[in-house]
C-alpha positions as CSV (number, residue, x, y, z in Angstrom):
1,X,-21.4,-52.9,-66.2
2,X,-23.7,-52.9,-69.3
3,X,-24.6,-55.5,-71.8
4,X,-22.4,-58.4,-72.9
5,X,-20.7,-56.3,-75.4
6,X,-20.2,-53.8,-72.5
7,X,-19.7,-50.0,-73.4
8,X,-16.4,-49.0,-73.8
9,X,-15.8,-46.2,-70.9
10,X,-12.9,-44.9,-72.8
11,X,-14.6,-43.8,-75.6
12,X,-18.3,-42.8,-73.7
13,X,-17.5,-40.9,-71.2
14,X,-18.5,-36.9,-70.0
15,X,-16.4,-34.4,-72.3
16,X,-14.8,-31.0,-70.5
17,X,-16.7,-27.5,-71.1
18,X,-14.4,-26.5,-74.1
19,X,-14.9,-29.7,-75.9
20,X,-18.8,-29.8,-75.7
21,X,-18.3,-26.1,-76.2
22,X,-16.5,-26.6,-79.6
23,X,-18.6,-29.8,-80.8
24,X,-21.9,-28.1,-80.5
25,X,-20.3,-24.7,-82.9
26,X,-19.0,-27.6,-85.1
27,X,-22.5,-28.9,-85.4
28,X,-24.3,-25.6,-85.5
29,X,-25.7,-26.1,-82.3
30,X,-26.9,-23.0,-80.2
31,X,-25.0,-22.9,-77.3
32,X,-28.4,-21.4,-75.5
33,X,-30.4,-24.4,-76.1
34,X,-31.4,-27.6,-73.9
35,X,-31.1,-30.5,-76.4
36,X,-33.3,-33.3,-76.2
37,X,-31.6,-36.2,-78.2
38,X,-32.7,-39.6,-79.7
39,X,-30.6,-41.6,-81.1
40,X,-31.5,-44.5,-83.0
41,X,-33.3,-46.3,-86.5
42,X,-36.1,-43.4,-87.1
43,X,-39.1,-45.9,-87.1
44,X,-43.0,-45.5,-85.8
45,X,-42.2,-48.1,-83.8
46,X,-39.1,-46.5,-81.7
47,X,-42.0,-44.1,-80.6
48,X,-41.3,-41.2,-82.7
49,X,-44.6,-39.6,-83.3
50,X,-45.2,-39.5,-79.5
51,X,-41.5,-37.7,-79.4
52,X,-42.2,-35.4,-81.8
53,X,-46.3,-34.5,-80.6
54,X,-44.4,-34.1,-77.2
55,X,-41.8,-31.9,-78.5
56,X,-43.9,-29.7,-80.2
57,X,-46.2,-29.2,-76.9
58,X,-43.4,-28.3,-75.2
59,X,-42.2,-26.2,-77.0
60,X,-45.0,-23.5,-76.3
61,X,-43.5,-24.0,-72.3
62,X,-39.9,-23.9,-73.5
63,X,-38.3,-21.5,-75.8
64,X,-34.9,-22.8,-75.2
65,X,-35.5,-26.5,-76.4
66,X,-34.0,-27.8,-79.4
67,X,-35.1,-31.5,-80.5
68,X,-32.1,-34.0,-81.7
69,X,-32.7,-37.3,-84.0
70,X,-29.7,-39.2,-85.2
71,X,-30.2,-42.4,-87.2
72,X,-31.0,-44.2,-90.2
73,X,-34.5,-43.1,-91.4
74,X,-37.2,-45.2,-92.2
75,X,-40.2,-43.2,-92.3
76,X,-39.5,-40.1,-94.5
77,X,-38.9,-38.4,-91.0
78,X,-38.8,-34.6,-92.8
79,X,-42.6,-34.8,-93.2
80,X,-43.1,-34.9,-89.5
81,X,-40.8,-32.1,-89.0
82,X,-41.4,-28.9,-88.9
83,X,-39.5,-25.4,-87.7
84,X,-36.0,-24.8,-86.9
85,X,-36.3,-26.7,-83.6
86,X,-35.8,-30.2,-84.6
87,X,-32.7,-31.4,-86.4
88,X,-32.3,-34.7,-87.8
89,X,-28.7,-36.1,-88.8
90,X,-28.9,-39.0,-90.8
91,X,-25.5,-40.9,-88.6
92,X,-22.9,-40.8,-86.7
93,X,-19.7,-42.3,-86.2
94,X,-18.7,-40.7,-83.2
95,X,-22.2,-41.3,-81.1
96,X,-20.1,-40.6,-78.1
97,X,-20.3,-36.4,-79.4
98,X,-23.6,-36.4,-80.1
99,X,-24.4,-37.7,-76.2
100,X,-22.2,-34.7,-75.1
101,X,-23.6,-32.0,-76.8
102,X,-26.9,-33.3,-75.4
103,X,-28.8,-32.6,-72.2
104,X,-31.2,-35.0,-72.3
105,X,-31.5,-38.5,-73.5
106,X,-35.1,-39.7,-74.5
107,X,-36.0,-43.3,-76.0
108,X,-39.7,-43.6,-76.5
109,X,-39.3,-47.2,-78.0
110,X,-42.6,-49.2,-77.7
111,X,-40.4,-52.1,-78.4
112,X,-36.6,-52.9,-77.9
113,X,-34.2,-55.5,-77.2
114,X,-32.1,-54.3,-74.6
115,X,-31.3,-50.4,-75.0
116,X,-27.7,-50.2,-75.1
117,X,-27.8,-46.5,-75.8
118,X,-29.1,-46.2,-72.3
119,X,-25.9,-47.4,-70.7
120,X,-23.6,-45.8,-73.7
121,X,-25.4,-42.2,-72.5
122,X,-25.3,-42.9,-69.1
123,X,-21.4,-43.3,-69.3
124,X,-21.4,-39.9,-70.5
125,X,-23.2,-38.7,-67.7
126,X,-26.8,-37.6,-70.0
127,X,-30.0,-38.2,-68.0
128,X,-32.1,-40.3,-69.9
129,X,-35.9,-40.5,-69.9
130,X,-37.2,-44.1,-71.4
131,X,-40.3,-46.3,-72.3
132,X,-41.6,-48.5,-69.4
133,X,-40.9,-51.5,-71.5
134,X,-39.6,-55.4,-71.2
135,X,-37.0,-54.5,-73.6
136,X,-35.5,-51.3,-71.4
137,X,-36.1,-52.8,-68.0
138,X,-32.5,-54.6,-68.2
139,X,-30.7,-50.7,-68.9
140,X,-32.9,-48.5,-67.4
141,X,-34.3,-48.4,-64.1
142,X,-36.6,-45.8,-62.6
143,X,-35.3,-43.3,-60.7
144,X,-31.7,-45.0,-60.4
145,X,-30.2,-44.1,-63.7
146,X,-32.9,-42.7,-65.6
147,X,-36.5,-41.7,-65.7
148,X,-39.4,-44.4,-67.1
149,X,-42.8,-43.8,-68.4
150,X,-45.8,-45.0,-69.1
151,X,-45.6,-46.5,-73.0
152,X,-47.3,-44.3,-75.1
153,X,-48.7,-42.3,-72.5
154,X,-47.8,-38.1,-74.0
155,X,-48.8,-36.8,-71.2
156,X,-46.6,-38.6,-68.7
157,X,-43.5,-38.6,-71.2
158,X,-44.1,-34.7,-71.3
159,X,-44.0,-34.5,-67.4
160,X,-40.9,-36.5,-66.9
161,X,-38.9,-34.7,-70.1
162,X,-40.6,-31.6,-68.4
163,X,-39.2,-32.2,-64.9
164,X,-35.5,-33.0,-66.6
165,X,-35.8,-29.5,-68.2
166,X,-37.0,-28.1,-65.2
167,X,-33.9,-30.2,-63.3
């Protein structure tokens, strides 16, 4: 049932086809791509290097990937980016959108308070792939409503975004 502010099902929740459809044209979002999404403060510490050095290896696997970071940027976060494959937004007020246009959820935090975009993507149905941390343990548990790995382990955050790709 989520945190003690709860997440408020009427608002996170799985769009229809033609909405998600019509969000990801608004957005400029190929309709052809997976999207890997991370949402949150764009910090070394949120584990955004090893997102981005895992992105990039995949990438030479998957053709079809696209790589999604929303949030308030801490680090300069268009140094570490490069191609037409990762997109940064700097915020959004409808969160709940940017969840649906996604297929894949991915927090790579190596240190968090309680994840509460893990329950707010769950509600709208987006698998979610997460750190193996204290933090996340309370939102996301392994192979019930999400996918853990080994903190900053690439190789094993590759496998399990790999096998939601693959899935």
């Amino acid at each position: 049932k989520g945190s003690i502010k709860g997440v408020d099902t009427n608002k996170f929740y799985k769009f229809d086809l033609t909405t998600v459809k019509n969000l990801k044209k608004k957005l400029n979002i190929p309709h052809d791509k997976k999207i890997i999404l991370y949402m949150g403060r764009m910090d070394p510490n949120k584990g955004i290097l090893d997102l981005l050095k895992v992105f990039k290896d995949l990438k030479y696997k998957f053709s079809n990937i696209l790589l999604l970071l929303v949030g308030k940027d801490e680090m300069n976060i268009n140094k570490f980016i490069d191609g037409n494959d990762i997109v940064y937004l700097p915020h959004s007020n409808n969160p709940e959108q940017i969840y649906n246009v996604s297929d894949i959820f991915c927090i790579p935090s190596k240190r968090e308070g309680f994840g509460n975009v893990i329950i707010e993507s769950s509600a709208c149905e987006l698998p979610v792939v997460g750190s193996d941390i204290f933090g996340l343990r309370s939102s996301l548990v392994n192979n019930l409503n999400g996918i853990t790995y080994k903190i900053g382990d690439c190789n094993d955050l590759s496998d399990k975004i790999e096998t939601l790709i693959l899935d």
